[in-house]
N, C-alpha and C positions, 0 to 999 in steps of 0.2 A: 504494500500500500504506500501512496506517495499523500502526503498533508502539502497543500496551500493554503497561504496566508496571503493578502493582499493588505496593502498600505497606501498611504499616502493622498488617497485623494481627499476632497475638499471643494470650496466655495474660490472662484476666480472669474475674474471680469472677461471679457472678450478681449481675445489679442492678448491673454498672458500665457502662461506657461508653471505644469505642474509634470511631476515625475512619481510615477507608480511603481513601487516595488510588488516584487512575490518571492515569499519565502517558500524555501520546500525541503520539507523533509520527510525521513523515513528511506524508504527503496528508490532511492535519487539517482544511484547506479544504473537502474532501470531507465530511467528517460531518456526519449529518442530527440521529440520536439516539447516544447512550449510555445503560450502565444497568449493572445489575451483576445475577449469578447465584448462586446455589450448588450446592455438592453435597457432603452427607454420606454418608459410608461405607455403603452398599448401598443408597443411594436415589439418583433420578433429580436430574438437575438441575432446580435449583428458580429462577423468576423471583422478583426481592427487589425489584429499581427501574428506574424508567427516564424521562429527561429525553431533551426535545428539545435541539439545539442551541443554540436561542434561548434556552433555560432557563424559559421558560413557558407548558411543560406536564410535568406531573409523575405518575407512576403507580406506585402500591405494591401488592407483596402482601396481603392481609387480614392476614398472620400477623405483618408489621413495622409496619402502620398505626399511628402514633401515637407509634415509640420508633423508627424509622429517619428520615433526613432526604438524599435525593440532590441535590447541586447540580453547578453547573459553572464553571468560571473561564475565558472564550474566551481571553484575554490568557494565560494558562498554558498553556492545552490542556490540562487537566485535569480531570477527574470526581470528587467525594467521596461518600463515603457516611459520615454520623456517625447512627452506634450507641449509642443511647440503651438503660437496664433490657437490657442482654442477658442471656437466656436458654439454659438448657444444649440448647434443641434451637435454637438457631442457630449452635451448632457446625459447621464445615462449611471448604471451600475456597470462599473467595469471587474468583469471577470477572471481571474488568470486561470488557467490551464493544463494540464502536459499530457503525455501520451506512452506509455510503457509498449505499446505494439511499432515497430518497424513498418514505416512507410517512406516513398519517396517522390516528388513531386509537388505541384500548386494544391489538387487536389485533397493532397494528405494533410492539407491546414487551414482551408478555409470553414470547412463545415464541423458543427459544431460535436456530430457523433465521430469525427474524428479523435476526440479526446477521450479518454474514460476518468480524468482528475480535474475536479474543479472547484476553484476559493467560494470562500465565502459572498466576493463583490467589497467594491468600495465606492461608496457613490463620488461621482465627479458633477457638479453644478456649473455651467460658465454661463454668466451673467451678461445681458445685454448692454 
């Protein structure tokens, strides 16, 4: 079994910048990918990122291209997502993730039963 922990979000105006940690532990060994999700109030869960373990492969939604950044620290077992320009529709609970099964490709990270480990959520608010 792999435990997530999600950190760090909060309340921020438009056009600032926050950074989300995820802690993990337990069978860490195990993990292939991580990535992280959302979901705003009556919408479905949304794919936002997702890193191999290695950390050299990297996949973003269209909608964060450019103003999201996902890395990983193997020596922490940890996952980041820093949040560049956010916008009031990336409001949302964001999710972290990982995935103990071997896949390889876009497909292995965008959808959400790609994963079988997932946090608690941390909500993110950006302000008009």
């Amino acid at each position: 079994q792999v435990q997530l922990v999600e950190s760090g979000g909060g309340l921020v105006q438009a056009g600032g910048s926050l950074r989300l940690s995820c802690a993990a532990s337990g069978r860490t060994f195990s993990i292939f990918r991580m990535g992280w999700f959302r979901q705003a109030p009556g919408k479905e869960r949304e794919f936002v990122a997702g890193i191999s373990w290695s950390g050299d492969t990297t996949y973003y939604a269209d909608s964060v291209k450019g103003r999201f950044t996902i890395s990983r620290d193997i020596v922490e077992n940890a996952a980041y997502l820093q949040s560049n320009n956010l916008k009031p529709e990336d409001t949302a609970v964001y999710h972290c993730v990982a995935a103990d099964i071997y896949c390889s490709g876009y497909g292995c990270y965008d959808g959400p039963g790609q994963y079988n480990y997932w946090g608690q959520g941390t909500q993110v608010t950006v302000s008009s």
